[in-house]
N, C-alpha and C positions, 0 to 999 in steps of 0.2 A: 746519805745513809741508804744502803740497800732494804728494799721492805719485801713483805711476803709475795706482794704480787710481780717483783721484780726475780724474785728465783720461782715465782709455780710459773712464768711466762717461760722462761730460760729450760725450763727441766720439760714443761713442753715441745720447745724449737728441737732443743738437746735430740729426745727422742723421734721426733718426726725428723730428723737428719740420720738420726743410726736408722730407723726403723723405713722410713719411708722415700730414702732416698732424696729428701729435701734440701735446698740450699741453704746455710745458716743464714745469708747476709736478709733472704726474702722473711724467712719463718720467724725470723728475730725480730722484725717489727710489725710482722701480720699479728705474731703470740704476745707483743708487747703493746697494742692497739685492743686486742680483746679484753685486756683484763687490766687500762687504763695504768700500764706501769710506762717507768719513764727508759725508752727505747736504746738510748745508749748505755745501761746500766745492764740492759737486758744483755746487748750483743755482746758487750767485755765479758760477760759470764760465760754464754755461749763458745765463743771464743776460747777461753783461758779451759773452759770441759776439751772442746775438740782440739786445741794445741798438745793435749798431753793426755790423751784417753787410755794409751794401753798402760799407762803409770796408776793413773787414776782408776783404771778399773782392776787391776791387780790388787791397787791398795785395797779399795772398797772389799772383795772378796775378802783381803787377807784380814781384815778388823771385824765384819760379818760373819767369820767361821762359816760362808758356805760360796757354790761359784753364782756369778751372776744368774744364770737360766734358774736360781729356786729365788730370787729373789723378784718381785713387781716389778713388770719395767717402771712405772709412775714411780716408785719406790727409790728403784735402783737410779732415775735420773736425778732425783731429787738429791740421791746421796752423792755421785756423780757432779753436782754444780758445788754441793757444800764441800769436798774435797777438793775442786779445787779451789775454791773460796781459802780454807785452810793452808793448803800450796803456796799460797802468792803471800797470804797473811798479812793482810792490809786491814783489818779488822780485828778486836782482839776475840779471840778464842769463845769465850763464852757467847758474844752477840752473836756469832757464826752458827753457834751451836742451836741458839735459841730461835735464830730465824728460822732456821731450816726446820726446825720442830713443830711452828709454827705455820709453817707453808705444810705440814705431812698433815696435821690438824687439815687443814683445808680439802687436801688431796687424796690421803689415804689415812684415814682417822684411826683404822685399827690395827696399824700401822708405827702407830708415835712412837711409842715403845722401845721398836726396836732401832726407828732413826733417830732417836735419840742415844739408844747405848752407840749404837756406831760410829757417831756425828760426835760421839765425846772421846771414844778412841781417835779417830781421829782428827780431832782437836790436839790429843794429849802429845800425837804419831806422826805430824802430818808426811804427804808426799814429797819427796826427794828425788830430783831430777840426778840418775847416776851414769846416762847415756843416751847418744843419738835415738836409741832405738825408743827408750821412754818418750821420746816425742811426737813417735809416729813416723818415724822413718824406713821410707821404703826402702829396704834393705837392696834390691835387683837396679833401686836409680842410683842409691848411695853408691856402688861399688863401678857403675858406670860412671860416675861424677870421678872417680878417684883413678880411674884409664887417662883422663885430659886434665885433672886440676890438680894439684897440690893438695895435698889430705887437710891442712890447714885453711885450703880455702874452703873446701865442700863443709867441713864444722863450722867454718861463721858463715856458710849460706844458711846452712839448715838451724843456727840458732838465730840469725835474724829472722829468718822465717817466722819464728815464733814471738815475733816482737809483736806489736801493736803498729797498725800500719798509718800512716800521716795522710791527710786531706791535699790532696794537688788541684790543683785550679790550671784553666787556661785562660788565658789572655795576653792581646798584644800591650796591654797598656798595663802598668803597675795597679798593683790592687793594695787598699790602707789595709794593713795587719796580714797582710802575706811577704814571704820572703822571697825572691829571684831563687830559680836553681842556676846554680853555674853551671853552663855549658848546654843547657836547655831553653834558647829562646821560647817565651811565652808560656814557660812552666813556673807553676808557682808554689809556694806551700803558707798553706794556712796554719795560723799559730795558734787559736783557740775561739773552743765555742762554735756555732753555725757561721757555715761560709753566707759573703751575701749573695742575697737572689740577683740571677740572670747572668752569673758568672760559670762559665762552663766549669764541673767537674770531673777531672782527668789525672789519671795517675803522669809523673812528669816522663818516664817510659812510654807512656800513650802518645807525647806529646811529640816524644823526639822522634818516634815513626813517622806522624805527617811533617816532620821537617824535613826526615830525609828523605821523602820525594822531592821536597824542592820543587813543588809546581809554580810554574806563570801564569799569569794570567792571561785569559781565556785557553788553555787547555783542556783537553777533554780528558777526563783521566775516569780509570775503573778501581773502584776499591771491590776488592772480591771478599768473600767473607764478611760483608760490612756490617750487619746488624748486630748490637743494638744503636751504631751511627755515630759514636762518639767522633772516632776518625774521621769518619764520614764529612761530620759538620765541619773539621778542621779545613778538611782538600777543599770545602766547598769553599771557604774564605779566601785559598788562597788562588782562587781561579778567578774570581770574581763572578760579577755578572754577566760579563761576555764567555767565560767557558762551562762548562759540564760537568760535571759529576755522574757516574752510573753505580750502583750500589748493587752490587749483585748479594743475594745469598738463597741457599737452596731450602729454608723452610718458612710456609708461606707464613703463617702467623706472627713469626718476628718479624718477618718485612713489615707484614701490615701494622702493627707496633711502630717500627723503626720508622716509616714515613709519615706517621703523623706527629715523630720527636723531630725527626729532622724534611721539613717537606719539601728541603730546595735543591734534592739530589733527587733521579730517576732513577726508580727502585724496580728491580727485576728479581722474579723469583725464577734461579734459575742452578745447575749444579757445576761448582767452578772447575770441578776434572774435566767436564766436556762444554767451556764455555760457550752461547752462543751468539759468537761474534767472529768477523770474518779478520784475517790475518792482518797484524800492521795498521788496526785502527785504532788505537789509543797514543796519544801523546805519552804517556806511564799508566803503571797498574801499582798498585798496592795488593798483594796478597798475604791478607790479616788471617792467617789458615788456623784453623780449626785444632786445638792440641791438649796437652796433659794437665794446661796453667796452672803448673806446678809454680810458677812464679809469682803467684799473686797466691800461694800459703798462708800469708800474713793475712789475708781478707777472706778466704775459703779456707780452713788449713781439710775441710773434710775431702778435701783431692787426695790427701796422701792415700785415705785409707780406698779410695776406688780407681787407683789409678794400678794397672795390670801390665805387664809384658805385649800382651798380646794386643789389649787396647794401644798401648805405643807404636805397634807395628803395624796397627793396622790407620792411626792418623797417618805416622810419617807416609804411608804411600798414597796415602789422600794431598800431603804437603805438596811432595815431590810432583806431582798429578798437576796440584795448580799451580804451580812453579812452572811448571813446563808450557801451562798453556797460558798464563803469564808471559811468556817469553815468544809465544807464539802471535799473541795481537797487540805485542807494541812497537812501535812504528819504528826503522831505522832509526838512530841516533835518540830513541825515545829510552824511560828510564822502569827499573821495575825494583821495587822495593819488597822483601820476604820480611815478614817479623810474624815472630811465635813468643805468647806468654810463660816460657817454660825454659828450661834449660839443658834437656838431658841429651845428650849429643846424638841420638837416632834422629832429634828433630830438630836439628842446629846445624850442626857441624855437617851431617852424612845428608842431610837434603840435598844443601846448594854443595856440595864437594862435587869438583871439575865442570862448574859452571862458570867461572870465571868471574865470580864474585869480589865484591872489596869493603871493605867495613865504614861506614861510614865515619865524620871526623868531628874530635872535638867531644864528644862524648864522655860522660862522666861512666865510667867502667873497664875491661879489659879486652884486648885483641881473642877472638874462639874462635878457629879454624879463618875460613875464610870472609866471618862476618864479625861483629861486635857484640860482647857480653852486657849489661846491665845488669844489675842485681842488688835487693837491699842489701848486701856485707859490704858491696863494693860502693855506694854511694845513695840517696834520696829517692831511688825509683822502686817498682816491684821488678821481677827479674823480666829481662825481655831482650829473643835476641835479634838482632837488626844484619840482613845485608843488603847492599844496592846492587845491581847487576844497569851496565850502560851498552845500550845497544848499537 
């Protein structure tokens, strides 16, 4: 049962994400910790507000008789969470109406009144998803997605987007109450409740990039972009203790974070366009670049609403940059892996094109240009695209 403190936490996060620029996944359990609600009840609200904002904020105007800018932000989130509450309608009608009455009692008392006439409009009205765009879709990716995909595919990317996204695990050994993914050694998926402690947490997309470097043991290899180490701690297994790890990334405060999550890799702060390191010294490189992670919607969906033309153009020549210098210090016959959280082809397809890339195999998703697709529509990962280049 949703209680009061589980929507004033939500319609906080809510707002410190439109307003302030905040990540839902951090705000949703720092807002769900302040006011002792229980955290996963927080972030499904949060969540189900930001999967479908310009729907849900159209409604709210249209049942309030005014536009959002006359209404309270505090107000307006709070109406914001109970519309989508409404939306999904897993609750019946009245209790939806009454909590959120209840949570305005706490938050804006003089107030009630009016979130309550709105809150029973739309109880009586709720929101109806009639189009891509009701979800937040960015119209300038959408129509790039539909140049290389199948219009039928880019619709089940952008509504699995909006799904609820599943707990992956890594491990090489089987974990009780997780499932194998097919085609992704050591990726796993947890079937309910808390995963157990000391079990790495990793999308199985995360997973399938440190496979496909394919490292030996004792290699030296450089993950560029590696904080916050996830990957990181992957490459380090599969080198062993006779080879190396280097962890490059260029802002210092997540390194220093990063190294004390992962300490058996040597962490360099440093900017991967102009690596510093001398030509043909890495056995592989992993280059985890920097992008739009539009792919991981389903755990962020508030990418859609900050993610810009101009910001894309200006990653992709940051990708391309460390791609290049990727391919500049690994050692003949040495390997170099590109993978980007996102899918929109300025940072996919056009990076590695006439590089001499090849997709890696076995993979649960589809052939994109000259590397591989992943993506929730196409199978159990966030979207993410993989290519190997062999020197």
């Amino acid at each position: 049962m949703t209680r009061k403190e589980e929507r004033l936490a939500a319609a906080r996060a809510v707002g410190r994400v439109i307003r302030s620029g905040a990540w839902s996944n951090v705000v949703s359990r720092t807002e769900a910790a302040s006011l002792g609600a229980e955290p996963t009840i927080v972030q499904a609200l949060v969540l189900a507000v930001l999967r479908h904002r310009p729907l849900l904020d159209r409604e709210v105007e249209r049942h309030a008789g005014r536009s959002l800018d006359r209404i309270d932000p505090v107000v307006c989130d709070l109406l914001r969470v109970g519309a989508a509450e409404a939306m999904e309608g897993r609750m019946p009608a009245p209790l939806i109406v009454d909590g959120i009455v209840h949570a305005a009692r706490a938050a804006a008392p003089r107030a009630v009144g009016f979130v309550n006439a709105v809150m029973r409009r739309l109880a009586e009205d709720p929101p109806v998803m009639t189009g891509p765009g009701d979800g937040g879709v960015p119209e300038f990716v959408d129509q790039a997605l539909r140049h290389v995909l199948e219009g039928e595919a880019v619709d089940a990317f952008w509504e699995a987007s909006r799904s609820p996204a599943p707990v992956g695990l890594r491990s090489g050994e089987g974990v009780e109450g997780a499932d194998a993914v097919e085609g992704i050694p050591s990726a796993w998926l947890w079937r309910e409740g808390a995963p157990p402690p000391g079990v790495a947490i990793q999308d199985p997309a995360s997973v399938a990039v440190g496979n496909a470097l394919d490292a030996r043991p004792g290699w030296q290899l450089l993950d560029m972009g590696a904080a916050p180490g996830g990957k990181t701690a992957h490459l380090i297994e599969q080198v062993g203790p006779e080879g190396r790890v280097v962890a490059l990334d260029r802002h210092r405060r997540r390194v220093e974070t990063a190294s004390r999550r992962v300490p058996g890799a040597l962490w360099v702060v440093g900017d991967g366009t102009r690596a510093p390191f001398v030509e043909s010294h890495f056995d592989a490189v992993l280059v985890d670049a920097p992008c739009t992670g539009l792919g991981t919607l389903r755990r962020r969906p508030e990418l859609s609403e900050r993610v810009t033309p101009d910001e894309m153009a200006r990653l992709a020549a940051i990708q391309r940059a460390m791609l290049d210098e990727a391919l500049r210090i690994v050692r003949p016959g040495g390997r170099v892996v590109y993978s980007v959280c996102t899918i929109t082809p300025a940072e996919t397809i056009d990076v590695v094109a006439g590089l001499g890339a090849r997709a890696p195999e076995g993979l649960p998703g589809v052939p994109y240009g000259d590397g591989w697709l992943m993506a929730p529509h196409l199978g159990p990962t966030d979207g993410m695209f993989v290519a190997v280049f062999e020197r």
